[in-house]
N, C-alpha and C positions, 0 to 999 in steps of 0.2 A: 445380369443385374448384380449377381453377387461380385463379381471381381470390379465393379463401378465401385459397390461402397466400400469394399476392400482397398481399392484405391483413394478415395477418399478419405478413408479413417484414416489413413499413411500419412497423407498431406497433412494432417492436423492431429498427428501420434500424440504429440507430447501435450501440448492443451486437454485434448482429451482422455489423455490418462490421469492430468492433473485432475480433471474435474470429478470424474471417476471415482479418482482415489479420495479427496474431499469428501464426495459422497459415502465411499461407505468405511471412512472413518468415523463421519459423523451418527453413521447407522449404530457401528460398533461399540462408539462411546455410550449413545443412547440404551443400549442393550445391555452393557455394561456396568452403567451407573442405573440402573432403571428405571430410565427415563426423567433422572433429572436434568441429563444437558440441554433438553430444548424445552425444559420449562419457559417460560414467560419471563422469568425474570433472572436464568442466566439465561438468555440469549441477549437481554438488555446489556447484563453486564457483561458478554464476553466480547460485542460492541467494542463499551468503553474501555475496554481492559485493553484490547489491541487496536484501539483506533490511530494510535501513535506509528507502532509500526508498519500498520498501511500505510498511511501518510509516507513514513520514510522508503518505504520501498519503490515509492512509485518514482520519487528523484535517484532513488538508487540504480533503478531501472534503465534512468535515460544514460546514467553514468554509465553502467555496463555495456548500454549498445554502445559507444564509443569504442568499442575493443576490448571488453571487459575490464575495464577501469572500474575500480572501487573506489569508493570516499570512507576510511577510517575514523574521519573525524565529527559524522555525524552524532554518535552518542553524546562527545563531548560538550559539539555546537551547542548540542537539546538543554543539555542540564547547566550551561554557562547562562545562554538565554537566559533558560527558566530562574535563575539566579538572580540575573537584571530584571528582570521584569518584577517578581516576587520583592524585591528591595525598591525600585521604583511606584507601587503598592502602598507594601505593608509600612517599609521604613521612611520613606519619605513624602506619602501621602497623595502620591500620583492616582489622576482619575483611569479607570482602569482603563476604557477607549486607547488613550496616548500614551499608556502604558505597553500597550501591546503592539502599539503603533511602533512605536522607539523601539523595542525590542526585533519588531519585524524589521528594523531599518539596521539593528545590529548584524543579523543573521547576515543581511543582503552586504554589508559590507566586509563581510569576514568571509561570504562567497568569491567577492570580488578581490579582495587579499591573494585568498589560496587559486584563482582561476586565472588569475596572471600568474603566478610561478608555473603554472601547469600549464596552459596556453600559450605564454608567451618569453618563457625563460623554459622551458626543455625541462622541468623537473620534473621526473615521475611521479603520478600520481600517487602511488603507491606510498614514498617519499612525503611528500606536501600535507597530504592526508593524517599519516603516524605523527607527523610534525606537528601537525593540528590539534589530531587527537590528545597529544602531550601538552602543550599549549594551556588550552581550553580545559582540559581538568584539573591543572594546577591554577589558572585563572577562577574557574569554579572553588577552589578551596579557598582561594584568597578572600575572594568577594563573600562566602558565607561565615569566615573563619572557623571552619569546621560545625557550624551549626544548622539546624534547619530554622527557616523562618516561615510563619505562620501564626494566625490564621490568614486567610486568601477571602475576600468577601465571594457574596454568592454570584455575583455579578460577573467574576472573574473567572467560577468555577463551571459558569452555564456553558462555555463553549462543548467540556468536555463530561458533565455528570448531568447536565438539564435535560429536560424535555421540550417540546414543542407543546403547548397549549391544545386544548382541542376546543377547538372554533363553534364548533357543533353542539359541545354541552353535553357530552355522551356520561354515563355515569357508569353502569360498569363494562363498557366496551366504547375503548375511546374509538370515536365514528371518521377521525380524522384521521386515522392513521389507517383504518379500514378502504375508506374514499383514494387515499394515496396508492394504495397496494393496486385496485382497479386502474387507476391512472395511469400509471408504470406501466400495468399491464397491457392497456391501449395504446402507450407509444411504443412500449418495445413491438408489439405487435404490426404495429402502422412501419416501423421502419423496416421489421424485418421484411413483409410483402413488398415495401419498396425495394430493397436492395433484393429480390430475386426476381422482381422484375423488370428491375435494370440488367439483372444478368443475360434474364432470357431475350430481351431485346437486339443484346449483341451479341446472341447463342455464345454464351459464357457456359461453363459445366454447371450444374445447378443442383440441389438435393430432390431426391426423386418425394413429389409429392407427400406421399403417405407418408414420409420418414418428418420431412419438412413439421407437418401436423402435429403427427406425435411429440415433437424435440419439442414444436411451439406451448402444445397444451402441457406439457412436461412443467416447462421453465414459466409458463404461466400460475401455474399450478402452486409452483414451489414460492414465484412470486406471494401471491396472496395469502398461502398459510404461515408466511414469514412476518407480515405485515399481519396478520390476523393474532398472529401470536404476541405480538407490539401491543397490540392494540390491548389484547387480555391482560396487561400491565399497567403500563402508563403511558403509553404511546409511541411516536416518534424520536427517538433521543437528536440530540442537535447534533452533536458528533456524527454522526451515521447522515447527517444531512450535508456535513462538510464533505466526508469520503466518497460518496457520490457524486457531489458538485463535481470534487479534481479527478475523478473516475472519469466523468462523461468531458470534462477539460481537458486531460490531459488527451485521453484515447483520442479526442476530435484532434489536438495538436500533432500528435504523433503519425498519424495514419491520414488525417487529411491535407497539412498545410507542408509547406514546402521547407520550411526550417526543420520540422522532425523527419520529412522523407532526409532532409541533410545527416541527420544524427544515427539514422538508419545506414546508409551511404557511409559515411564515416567510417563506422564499426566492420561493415560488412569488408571493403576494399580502400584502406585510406590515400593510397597512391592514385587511383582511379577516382575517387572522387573531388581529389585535390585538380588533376587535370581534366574533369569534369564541371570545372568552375568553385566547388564551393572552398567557402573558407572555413577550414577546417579550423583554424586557432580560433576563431570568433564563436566557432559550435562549441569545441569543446571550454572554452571561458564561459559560455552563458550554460551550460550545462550543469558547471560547478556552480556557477552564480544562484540559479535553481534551485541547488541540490541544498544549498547551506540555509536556503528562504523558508522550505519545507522542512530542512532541522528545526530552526527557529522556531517555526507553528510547531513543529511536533513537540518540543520543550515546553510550550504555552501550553497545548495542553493535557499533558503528563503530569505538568504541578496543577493547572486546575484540579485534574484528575485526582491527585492526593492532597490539593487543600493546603497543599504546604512547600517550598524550595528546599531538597533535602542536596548534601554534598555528593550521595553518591548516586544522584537521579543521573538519568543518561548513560552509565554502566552497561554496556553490551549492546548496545542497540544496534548497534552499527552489523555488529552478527547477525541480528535478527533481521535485520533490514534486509540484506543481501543472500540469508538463508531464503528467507521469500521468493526473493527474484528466480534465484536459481532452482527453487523447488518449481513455481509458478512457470518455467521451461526459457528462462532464458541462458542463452548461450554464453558459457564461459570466453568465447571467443568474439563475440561481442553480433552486434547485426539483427540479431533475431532473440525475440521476445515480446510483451505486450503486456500493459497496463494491467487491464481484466487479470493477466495470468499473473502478474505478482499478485494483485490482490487474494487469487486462489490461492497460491502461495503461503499469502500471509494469512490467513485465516485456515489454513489446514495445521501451521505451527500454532495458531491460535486454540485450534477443536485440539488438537493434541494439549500444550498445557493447560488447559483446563477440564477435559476431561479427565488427566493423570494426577492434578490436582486433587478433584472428588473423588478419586479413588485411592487419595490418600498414598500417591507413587511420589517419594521423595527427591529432591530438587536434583541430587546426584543422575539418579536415573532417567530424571524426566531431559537432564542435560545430554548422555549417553544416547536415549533413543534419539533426540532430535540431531543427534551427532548421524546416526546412522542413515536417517529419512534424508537428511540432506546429501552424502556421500552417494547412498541410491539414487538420487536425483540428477546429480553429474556424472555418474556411473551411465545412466540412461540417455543421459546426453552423448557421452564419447561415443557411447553402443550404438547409438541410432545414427551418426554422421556416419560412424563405419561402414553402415548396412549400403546409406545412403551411395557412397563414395564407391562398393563395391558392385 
């Protein structure tokens, strides 16, 4: 029994040391600051505070399964966006709906810009991307002339600072966001029994019972006191309803449908999947395509988020985005990674600055450690192919 889940734990090292380590960073911070990081209402805000760079990591994501191909140019995409849109607004009186609309129609065509030089004219992405990045930040100064513009109506702000209403009428325990947490809890539950006992039907390898339970009542567990802790606030934020949405989107695309088993394919061996049928130029153009759509949103809402279009929004994102990926265990070499695992990713660089934050660790430093977390991260990566390979 023991060398079963010894072998198990192996097959899913790296997931599960990310989560691991999520978890008791998040312990440590908690201990640390005492017990302000999982008050009620920073868990709200540290949501909002990193709801952008989940967003970007998760196109970041598909980018790197390509072969670990990066996009540079997403900080820039986010804060030009947010530029247009912010001026489509505030200075020309745009109803916010087709303001956001126009601006997601920018995004999508400056993907399609940069995913024809990279698809279909040979240009590194590495290349196209810097190119872009450079681009789009001096396009951003032009369009603000160095100013921030504001204010943003509330209307504009709700994607990324609102709540969700409670339906319920709860007064001080919103009952809506409570009802959700059991929800969640039911489907995840209902799928996981399905998917192991589809395994066992075509004696697939499967987690021995007992273990099965406990992971279940675990991740249940953590479900509802996360939702329960919402709830002791103000509810469900709308943002946390978006990252979900492309959480269970995205994962379903990548792992079910035949265009991301392509994107998988691609990165993993791109000679063999070329003469495997697929068209690789067409993956990797709609991949960029993707990748600059979810800049876009993530721009939207980063200026909701402050209420304002400032020149130097967008700044580093593009770090943070890909720091994610690679913490969350995808491969520098492209092929392997997952959704879920940037998210952990992104939310463990998330629990780190803002817990170094509250404890009042200055920006130099808080830069320095997540220098390190992430070098460990790909450290951990080349370690474990080695082990693998030998």
């Amino acid at each position: 029994m023991s060398n079963k889940l010894s072998a198990m734990f192996k097959k899913n090292i790296r997931s599960s040391v990310m989560i691991i380590a999520l978890a008791v960073v998040t312990i440590l911070f908690e201990f640390l600051t005492g017990g302000v990081l999982l008050k009620p209402l920073n868990i709200s805000n540290l949501i909002m505070q990193n709801a952008y760079i989940l967003i970007l990591s998760i196109g970041m994501l598909l980018a790197i399964l390509t072969g670990g191909n990066i996009d540079l140019s997403v900080g820039s995409v986010a804060g030009f966006v947010g530029a247009i849109s912010a001026v489509l607004v505030v200075s020309m009186g745009m109803p916010v709906f087709w303001a956001i609309m126009i601006s997601l129609l920018v995004g999508l065509l400056i993907g399609i810009w940069q995913g024809f030089w990279i698809a279909y004219r040979g240009v590194p992405a590495f290349i196209a991307t810097l190119a872009g990045m450079l681009v789009f930040r001096g396009l951003t100064l032009v369009i603000l002339q160095g100013k921030s513009i504001a204010p943003l109506p509330k209307s504009y702000s709700f994607l990324a600072s609102g709540f969700i209403p409670d339906i319920f009428g709860g007064t001080n325990i919103n009952i809506l966001a409570v009802a959700m947490g059991i929800v969640a809890s039911l489907i995840y539950l209902f799928f996981q029994i399905k998917s192991r006992a589809a395994k066992s039907k075509y004696d697939f390898e499967v987690t021995p019972a007992w273990l099965f339970n406990i992971k279940n009542i675990g991740i249940i567990a953590i479900i509802n006191a996360f939702t329960f802790a919402l709830a002791s606030y103000r509810g469900i934020p709308m943002v946390l309803v978006i990252v979900v949405v492309l959480v269970i989107v995205y994962s379903f695309f990548t792992m079910k449908t035949i265009p991301g088993r392509h994107i998988y394919a691609f990165g993993g061996n791109e000679k063999a999947s070329k003469l495997s049928g697929v068209n690789v130029k067409k993956t990797l153009f709609w991949v960029y395509v993707n990748m600059s759509v979810l800049a876009a949103f993530a721009g939207i809402i980063f200026t909701g988020r402050l209420g304002s279009a400032t020149p130097k929004a967008g700044v580093n994102f593009e770090l943070d985005a890909i720091a994610a990926c690679f913490i969350g265990g995808a491969s520098t070499t492209g092929g392997v990674g997952t959704v879920v695992g940037a998210i952990v990713g992104g939310l463990l660089m998330g629990v780190l600055n803002n817990g170094m934050s509250i404890l009042g660790v200055s920006i130099d430093w808080q830069q320095a450690i997540k220098g390190f977390v992430l070098l460990s991260a790909v450290a951990f990566d080349v370690y474990s192919k080695s082990k693998v390979k030998s």
